[in-house]
FIKOLZA-1660 file (N, C-alpha, C; in steps of 0.1 Angstrom, whole numbers, plus 5000, padded with zeros to 4 digits):
% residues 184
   i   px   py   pz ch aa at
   1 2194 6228 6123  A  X  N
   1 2189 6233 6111  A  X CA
   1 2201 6234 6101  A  X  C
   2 2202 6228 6087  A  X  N
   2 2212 6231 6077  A  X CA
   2 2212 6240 6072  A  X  C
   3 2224 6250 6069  A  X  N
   3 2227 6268 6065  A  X CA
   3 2222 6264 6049  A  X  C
   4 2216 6273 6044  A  X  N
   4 2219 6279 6032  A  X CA
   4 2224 6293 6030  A  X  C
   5 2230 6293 6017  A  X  N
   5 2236 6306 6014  A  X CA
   5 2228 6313 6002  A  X  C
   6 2231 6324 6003  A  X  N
   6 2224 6332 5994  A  X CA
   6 2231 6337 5986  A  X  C
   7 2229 6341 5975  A  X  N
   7 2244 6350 5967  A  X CA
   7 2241 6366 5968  A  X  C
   8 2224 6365 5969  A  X  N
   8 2224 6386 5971  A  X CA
   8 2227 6388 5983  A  X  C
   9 2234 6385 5991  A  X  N
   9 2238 6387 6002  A  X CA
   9 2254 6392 6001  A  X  C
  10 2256 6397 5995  A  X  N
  10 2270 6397 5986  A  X CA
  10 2278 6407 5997  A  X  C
  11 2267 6418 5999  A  X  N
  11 2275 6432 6003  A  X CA
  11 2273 6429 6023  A  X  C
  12 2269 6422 6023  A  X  N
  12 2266 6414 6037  A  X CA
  12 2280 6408 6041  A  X  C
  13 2284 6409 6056  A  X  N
  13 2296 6400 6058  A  X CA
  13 2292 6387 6063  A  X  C
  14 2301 6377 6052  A  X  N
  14 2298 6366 6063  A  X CA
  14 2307 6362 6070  A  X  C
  15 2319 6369 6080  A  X  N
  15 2327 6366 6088  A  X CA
  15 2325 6378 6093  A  X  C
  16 2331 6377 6108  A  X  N
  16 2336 6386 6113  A  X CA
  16 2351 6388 6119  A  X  C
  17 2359 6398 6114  A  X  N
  17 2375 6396 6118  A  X CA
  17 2376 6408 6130  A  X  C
  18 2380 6405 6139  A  X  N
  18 2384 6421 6149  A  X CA
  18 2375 6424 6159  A  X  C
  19 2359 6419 6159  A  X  N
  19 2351 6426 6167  A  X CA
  19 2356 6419 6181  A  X  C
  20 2349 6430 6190  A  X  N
  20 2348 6429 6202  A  X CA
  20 2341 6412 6210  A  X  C
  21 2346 6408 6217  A  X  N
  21 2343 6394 6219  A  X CA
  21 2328 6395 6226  A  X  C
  22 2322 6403 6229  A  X  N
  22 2307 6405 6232  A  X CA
  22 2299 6404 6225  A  X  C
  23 2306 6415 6215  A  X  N
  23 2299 6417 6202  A  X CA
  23 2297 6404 6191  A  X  C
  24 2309 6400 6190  A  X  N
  24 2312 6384 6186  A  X CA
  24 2300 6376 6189  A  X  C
  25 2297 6372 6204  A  X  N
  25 2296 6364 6210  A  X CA
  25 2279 6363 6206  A  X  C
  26 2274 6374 6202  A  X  N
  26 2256 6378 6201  A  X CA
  26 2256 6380 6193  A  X  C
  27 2261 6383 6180  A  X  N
  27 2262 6381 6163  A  X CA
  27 2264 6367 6158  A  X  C
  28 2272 6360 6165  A  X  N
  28 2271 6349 6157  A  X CA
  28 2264 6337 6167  A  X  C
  29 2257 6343 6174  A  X  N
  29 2250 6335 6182  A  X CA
  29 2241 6325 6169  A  X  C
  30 2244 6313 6169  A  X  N
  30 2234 6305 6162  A  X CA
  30 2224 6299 6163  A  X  C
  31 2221 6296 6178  A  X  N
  31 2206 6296 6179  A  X CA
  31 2197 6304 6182  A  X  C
  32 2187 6302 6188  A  X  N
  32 2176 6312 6188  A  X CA
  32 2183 6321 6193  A  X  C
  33 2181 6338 6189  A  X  N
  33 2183 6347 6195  A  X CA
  33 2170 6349 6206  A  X  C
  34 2159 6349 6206  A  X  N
  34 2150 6351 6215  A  X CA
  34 2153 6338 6230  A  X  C
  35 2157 6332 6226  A  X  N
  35 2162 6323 6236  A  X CA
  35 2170 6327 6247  A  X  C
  36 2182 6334 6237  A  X  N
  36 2195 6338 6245  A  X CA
  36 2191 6350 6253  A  X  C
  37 2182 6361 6246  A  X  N
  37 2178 6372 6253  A  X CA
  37 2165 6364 6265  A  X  C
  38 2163 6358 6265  A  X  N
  38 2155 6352 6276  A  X CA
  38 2162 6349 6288  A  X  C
  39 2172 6344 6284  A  X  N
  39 2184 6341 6297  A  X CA
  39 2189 6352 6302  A  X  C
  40 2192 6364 6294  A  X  N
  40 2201 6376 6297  A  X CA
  40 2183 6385 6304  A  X  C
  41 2176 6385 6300  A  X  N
  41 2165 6392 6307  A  X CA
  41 2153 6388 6313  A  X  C
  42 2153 6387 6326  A  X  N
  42 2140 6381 6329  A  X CA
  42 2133 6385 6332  A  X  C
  43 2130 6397 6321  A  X  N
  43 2115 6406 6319  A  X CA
  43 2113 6408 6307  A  X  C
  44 2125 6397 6296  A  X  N
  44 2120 6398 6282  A  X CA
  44 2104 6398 6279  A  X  C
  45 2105 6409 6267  A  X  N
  45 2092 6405 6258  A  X CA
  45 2094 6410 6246  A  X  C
  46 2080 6411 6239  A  X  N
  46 2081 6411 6226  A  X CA
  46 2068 6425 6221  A  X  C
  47 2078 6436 6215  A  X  N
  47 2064 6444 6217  A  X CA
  47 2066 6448 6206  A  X  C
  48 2051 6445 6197  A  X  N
  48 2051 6443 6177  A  X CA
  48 2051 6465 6175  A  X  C
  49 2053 6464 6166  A  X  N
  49 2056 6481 6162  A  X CA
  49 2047 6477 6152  A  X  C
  50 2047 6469 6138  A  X  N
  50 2037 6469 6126  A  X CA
  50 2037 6455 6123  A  X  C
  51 2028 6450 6118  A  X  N
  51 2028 6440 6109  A  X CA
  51 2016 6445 6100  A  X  C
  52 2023 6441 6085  A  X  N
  52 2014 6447 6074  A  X CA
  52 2022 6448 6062  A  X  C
  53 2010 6451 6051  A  X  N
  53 2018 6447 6038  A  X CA
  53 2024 6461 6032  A  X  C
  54 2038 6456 6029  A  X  N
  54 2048 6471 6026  A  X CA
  54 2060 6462 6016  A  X  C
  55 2061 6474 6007  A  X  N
  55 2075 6471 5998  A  X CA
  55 2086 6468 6005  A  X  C
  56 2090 6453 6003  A  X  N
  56 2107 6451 6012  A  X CA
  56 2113 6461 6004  A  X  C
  57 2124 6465 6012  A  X  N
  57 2140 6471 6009  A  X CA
  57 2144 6462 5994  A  X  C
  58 2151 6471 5987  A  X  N
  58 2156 6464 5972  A  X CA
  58 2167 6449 5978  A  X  C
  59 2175 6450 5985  A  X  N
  59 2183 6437 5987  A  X CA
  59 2174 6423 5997  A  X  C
  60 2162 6430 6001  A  X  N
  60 2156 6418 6009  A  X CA
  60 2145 6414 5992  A  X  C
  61 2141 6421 5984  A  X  N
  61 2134 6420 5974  A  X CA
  61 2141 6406 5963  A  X  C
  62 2153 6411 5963  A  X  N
  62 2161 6401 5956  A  X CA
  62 2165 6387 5963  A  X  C
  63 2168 6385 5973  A  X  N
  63 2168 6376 5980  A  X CA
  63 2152 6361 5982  A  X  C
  64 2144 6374 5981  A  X  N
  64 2132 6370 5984  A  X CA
  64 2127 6366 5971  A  X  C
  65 2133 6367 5960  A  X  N
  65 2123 6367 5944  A  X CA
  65 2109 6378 5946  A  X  C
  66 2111 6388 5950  A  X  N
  66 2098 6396 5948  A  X CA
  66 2102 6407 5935  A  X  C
  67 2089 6409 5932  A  X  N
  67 2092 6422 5921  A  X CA
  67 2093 6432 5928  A  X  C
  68 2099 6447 5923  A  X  N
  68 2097 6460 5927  A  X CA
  68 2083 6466 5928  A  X  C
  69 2075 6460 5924  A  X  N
  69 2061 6466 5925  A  X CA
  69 2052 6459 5934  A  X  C
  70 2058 6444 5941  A  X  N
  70 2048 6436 5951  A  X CA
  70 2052 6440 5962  A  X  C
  71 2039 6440 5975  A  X  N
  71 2043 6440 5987  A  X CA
  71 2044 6427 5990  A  X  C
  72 2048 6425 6004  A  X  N
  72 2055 6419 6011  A  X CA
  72 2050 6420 6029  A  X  C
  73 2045 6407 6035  A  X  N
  73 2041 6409 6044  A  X CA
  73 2055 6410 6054  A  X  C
  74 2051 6426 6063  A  X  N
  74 2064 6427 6072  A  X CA
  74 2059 6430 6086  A  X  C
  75 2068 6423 6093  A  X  N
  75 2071 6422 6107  A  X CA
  75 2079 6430 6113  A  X  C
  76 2082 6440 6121  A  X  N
  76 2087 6443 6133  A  X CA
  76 2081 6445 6150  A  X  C
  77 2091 6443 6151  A  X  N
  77 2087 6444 6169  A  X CA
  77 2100 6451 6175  A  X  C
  78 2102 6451 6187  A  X  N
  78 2113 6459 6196  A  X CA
  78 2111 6445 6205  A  X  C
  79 2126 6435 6206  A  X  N
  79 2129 6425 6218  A  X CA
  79 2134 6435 6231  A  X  C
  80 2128 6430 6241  A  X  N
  80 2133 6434 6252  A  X CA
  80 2139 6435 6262  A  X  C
  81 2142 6439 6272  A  X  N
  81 2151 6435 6286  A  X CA
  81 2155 6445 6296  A  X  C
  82 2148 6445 6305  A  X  N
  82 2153 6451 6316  A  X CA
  82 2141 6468 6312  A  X  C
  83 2132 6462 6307  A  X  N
  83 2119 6470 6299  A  X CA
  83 2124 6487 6289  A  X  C
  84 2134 6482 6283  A  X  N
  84 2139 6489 6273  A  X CA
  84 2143 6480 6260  A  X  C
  85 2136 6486 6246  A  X  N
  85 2140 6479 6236  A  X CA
  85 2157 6475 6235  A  X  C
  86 2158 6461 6230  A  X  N
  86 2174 6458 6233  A  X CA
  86 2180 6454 6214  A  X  C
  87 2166 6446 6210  A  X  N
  87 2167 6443 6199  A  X CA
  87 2154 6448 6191  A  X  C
  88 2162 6453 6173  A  X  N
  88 2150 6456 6163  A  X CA
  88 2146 6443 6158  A  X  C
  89 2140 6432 6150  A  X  N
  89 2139 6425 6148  A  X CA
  89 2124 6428 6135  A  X  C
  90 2129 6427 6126  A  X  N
  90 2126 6427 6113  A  X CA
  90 2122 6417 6102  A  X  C
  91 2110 6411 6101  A  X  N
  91 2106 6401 6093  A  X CA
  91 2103 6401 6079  A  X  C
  92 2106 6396 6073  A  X  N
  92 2097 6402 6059  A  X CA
  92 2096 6389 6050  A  X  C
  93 2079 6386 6046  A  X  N
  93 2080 6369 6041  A  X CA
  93 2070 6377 6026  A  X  C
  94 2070 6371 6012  A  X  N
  94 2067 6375 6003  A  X CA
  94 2051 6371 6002  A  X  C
  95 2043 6373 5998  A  X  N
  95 2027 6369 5998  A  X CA
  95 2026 6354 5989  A  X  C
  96 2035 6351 5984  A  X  N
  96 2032 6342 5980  A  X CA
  96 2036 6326 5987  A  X  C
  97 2046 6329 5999  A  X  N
  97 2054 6319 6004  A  X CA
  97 2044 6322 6018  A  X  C
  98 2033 6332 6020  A  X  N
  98 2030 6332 6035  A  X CA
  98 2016 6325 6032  A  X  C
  99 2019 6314 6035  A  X  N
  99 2006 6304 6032  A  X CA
  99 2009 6289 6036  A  X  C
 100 2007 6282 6038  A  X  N
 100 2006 6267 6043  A  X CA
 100 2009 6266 6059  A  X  C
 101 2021 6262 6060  A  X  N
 101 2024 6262 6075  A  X CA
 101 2029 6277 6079  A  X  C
 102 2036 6284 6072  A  X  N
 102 2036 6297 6080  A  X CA
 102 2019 6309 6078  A  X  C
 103 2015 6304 6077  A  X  N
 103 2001 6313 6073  A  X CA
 103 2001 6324 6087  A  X  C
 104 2003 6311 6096  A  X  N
 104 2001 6317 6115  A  X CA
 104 2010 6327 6116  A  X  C
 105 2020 6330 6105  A  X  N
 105 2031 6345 6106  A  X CA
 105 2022 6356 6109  A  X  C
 106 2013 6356 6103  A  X  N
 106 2006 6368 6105  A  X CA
 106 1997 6376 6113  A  X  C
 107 1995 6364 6125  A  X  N
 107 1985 6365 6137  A  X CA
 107 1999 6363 6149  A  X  C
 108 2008 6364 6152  A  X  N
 108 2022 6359 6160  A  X CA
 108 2019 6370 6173  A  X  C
 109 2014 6383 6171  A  X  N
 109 2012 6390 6181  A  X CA
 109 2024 6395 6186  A  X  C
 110 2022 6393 6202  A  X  N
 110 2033 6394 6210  A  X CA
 110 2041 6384 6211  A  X  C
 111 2041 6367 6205  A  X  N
 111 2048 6357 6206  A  X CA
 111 2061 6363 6194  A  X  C
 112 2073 6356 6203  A  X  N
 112 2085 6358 6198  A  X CA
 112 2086 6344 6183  A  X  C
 113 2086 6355 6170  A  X  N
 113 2089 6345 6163  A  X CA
 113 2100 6336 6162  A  X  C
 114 2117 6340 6168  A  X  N
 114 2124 6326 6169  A  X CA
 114 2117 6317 6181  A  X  C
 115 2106 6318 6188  A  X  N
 115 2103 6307 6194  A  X CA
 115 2096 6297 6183  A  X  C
 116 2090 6302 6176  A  X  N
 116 2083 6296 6163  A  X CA
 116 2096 6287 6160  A  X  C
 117 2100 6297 6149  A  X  N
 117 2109 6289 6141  A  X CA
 117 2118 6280 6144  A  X  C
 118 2124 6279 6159  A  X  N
 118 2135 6270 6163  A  X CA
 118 2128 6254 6171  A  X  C
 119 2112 6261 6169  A  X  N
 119 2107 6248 6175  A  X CA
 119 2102 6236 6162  A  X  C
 120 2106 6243 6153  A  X  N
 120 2100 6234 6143  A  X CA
 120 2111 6226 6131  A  X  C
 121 2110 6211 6134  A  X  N
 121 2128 6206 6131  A  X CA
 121 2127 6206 6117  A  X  C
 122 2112 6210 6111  A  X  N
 122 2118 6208 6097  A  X CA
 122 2123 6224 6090  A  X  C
 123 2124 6234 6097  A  X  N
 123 2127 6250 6094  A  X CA
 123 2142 6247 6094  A  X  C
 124 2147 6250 6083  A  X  N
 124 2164 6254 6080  A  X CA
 124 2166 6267 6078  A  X  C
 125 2177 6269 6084  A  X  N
 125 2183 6281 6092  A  X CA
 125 2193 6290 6080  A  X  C
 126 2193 6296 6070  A  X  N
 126 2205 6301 6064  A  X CA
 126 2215 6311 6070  A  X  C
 127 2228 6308 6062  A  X  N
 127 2237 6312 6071  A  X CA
 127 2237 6330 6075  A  X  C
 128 2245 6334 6088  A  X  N
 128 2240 6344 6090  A  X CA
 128 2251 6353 6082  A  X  C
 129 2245 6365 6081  A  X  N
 129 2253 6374 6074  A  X CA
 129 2256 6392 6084  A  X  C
 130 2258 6396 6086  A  X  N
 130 2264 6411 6095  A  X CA
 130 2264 6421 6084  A  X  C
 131 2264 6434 6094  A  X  N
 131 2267 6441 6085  A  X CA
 131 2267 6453 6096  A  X  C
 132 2275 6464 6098  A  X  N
 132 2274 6477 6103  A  X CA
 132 2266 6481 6098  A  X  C
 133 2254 6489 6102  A  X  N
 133 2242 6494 6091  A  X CA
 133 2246 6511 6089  A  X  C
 134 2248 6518 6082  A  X  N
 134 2252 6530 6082  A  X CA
 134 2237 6543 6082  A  X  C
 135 2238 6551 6080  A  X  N
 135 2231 6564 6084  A  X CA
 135 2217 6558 6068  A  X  C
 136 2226 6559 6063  A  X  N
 136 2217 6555 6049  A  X CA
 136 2208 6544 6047  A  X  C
 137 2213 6535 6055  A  X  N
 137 2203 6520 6051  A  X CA
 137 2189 6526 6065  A  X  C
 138 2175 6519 6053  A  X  N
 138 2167 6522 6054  A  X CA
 138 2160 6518 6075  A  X  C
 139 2167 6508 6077  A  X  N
 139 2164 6500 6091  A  X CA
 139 2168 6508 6104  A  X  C
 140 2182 6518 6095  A  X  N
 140 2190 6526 6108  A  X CA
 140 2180 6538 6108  A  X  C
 141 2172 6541 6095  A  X  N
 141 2167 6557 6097  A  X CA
 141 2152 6553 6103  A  X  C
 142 2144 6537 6101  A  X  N
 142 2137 6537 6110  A  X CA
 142 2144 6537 6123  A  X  C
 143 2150 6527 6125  A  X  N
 143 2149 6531 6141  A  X CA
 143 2156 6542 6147  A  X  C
 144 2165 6551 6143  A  X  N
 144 2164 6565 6143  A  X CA
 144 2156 6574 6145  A  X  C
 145 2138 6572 6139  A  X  N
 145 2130 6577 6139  A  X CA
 145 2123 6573 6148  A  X  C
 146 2125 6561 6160  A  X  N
 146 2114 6558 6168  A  X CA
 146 2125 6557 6183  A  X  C
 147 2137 6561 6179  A  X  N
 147 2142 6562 6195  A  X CA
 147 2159 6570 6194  A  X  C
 148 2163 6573 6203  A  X  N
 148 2176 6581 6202  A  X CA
 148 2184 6575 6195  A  X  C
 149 2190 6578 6182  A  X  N
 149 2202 6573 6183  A  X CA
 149 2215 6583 6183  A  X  C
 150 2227 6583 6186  A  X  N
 150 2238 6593 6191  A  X CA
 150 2243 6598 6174  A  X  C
 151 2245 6607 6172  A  X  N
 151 2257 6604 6158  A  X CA
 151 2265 6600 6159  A  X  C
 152 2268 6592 6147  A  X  N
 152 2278 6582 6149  A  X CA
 152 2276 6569 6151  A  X  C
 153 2264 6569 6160  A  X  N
 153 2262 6554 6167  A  X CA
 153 2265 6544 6153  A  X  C
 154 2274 6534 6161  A  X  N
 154 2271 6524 6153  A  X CA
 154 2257 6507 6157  A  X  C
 155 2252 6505 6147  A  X  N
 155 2246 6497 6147  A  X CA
 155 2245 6481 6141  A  X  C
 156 2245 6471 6148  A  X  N
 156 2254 6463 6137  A  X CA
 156 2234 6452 6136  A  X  C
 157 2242 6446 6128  A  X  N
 157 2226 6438 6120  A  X CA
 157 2233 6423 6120  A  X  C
 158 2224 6414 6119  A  X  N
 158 2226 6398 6111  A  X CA
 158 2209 6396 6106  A  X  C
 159 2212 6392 6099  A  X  N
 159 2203 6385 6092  A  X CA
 159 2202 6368 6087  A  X  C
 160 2190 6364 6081  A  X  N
 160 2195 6348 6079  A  X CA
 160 2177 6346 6072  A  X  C
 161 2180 6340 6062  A  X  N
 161 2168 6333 6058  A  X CA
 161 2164 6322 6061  A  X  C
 162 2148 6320 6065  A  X  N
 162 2148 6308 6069  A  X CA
 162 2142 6299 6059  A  X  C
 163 2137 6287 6058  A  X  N
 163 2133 6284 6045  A  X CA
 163 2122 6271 6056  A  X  C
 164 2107 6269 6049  A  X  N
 164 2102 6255 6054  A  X CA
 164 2094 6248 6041  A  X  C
 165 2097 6240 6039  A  X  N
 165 2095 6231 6023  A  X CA
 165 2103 6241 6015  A  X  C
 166 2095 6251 6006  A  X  N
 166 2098 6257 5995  A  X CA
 166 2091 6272 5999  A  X  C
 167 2089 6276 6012  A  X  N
 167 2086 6287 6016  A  X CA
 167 2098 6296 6024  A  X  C
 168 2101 6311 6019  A  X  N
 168 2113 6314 6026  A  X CA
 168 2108 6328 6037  A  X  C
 169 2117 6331 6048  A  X  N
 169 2113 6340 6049  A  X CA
 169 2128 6347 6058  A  X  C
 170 2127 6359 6055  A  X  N
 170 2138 6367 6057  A  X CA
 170 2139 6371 6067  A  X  C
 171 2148 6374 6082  A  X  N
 171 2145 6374 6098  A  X CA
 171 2160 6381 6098  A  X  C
 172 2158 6400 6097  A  X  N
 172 2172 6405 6102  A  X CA
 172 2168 6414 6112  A  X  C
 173 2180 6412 6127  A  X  N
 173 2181 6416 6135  A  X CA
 173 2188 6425 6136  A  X  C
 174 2185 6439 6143  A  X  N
 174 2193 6452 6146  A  X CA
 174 2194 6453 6163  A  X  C
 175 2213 6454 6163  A  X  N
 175 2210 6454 6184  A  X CA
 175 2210 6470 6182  A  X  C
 176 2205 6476 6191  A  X  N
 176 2204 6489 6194  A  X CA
 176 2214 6492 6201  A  X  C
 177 2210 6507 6203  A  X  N
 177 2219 6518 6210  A  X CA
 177 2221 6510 6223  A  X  C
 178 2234 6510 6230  A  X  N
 178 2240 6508 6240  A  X CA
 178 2239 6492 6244  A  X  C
 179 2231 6481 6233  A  X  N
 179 2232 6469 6238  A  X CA
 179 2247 6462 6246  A  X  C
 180 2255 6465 6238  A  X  N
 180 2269 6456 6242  A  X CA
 180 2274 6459 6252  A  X  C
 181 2273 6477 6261  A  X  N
 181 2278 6478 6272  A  X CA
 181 2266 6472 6282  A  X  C
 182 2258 6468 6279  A  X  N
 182 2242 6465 6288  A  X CA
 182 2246 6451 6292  A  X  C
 183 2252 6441 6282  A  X  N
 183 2256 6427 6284  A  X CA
 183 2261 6420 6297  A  X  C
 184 2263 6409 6298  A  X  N
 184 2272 6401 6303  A  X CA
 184 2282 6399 6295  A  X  C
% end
C-alpha cells in the first residue's frame, strides 16, 4: 500500500523517539494489525461495541472533510486475546465516501476490518501517526467508561487513513490497559 499524509494530523506524532522497544515494535507495526494479534493470540476475536451514525471527534472531522453538523458512520469493537480486550479499534468513514466498494463497512459484524482492508491491493494505507491519548481526549474517556483504567494509565493510539479510489476512511487504534506487559 503507498502512505499518504495528512496535514490535520499535525498534533499527531509521526515518529517515535525513546519508546520502549515493545512498544515500538506494535506501533509501528505496518501491516495488518489484526494479523499480528492473530499470531500473538490464538483465541483472537473481534467483539463490535457500536456501529452507527455519530458526530466524529473535531480532528477526525477535518481530516475526513466533514462538517460540524454531519454524522459520520462509526465503528468500534474491542480486538482480543487470551479473551480479554487487548485493542480499541475505532473506525469512522463519512456518509458520503461509505458507498461503492466499501458500502459492506457497515454489515462487517464480528469480521476484523484490517482483514478487509489489507486484502484488497487497490486500498492505500496512510502514514501512521501516534499519540499518548491523555485524560481529556474523547477515546480515553470512552474507554475509561467501559473498563478499568488506573490513574495515570497511559494509553498510546496510531491511527492512519485509508483511502480506495476517492473514498477515505479513518482506522485509529487504542492498546489498552496493561497490553505491553501482556506481549512477547
Amino acid at each position: 500500500m503507498k502512505a499518504v499524509l495528512h496535514r490535520h494530523d499535525a498534533y499527531w506524532l509521526r515518529k517515535l523517539v525513546g519508546q520502549q522497544q515493545a512498544l515500538r515494535s506494535w506501533l509501528l507495526e505496518s501491516g495488518s494489525l489484526t494479523a499480528r494479534l492473530k499470531k500473538q493470540y490464538a483465541d483472537f476475536s473481534v467483539i463490535p461495541l457500536r456501529q452507527e451514525w455519530l458526530r466524529p471527534h473535531r480532528d477526525e472531522r477535518q481530516i475526513l472533510g466533514i462538517a460540524s453538523s454531519q454524522s459520520a458512520w462509526v465503528r468500534e469493537v474491542w480486538l482480543t486475546g487470551n479473551g480479554q480486550p487487548k485493542v480499541f479499534a475505532h473506525s469512522v468513514i463519512s456518509r458520503h465516501h461509505l458507498r461503492g466498494p466499501w458500502y459492506a463497512l457497515r454489515k462487517m459484524g464480528r469480521q476484523p476490518l484490517g482483514g478487509a482492508l489489507f486484502a484488497d491491493p487497490k486500498v492505500r494505507r496512510g502514514i501512521l501517526h501516534y499519540k499518548k491519548l491523555s485524560v481529556a481526549h474523547p477515546l480515553y474517556q470512552l474507554i475509561a467508561s467501559r473498563m478499568v483504567v488506573a490513574d495515570g494509565e497511559v494509553l498510546w493510539a496510531r491511527r492512519s487513513l485509508f483511502r480506495l479510489n476517492q473514498y477515505s476512511l479513518l482506522v485509529t487504534e487504542v492498546f489498552l490497559p496493561g497490553f505491553f506487559t501482556d506481549i512477547n
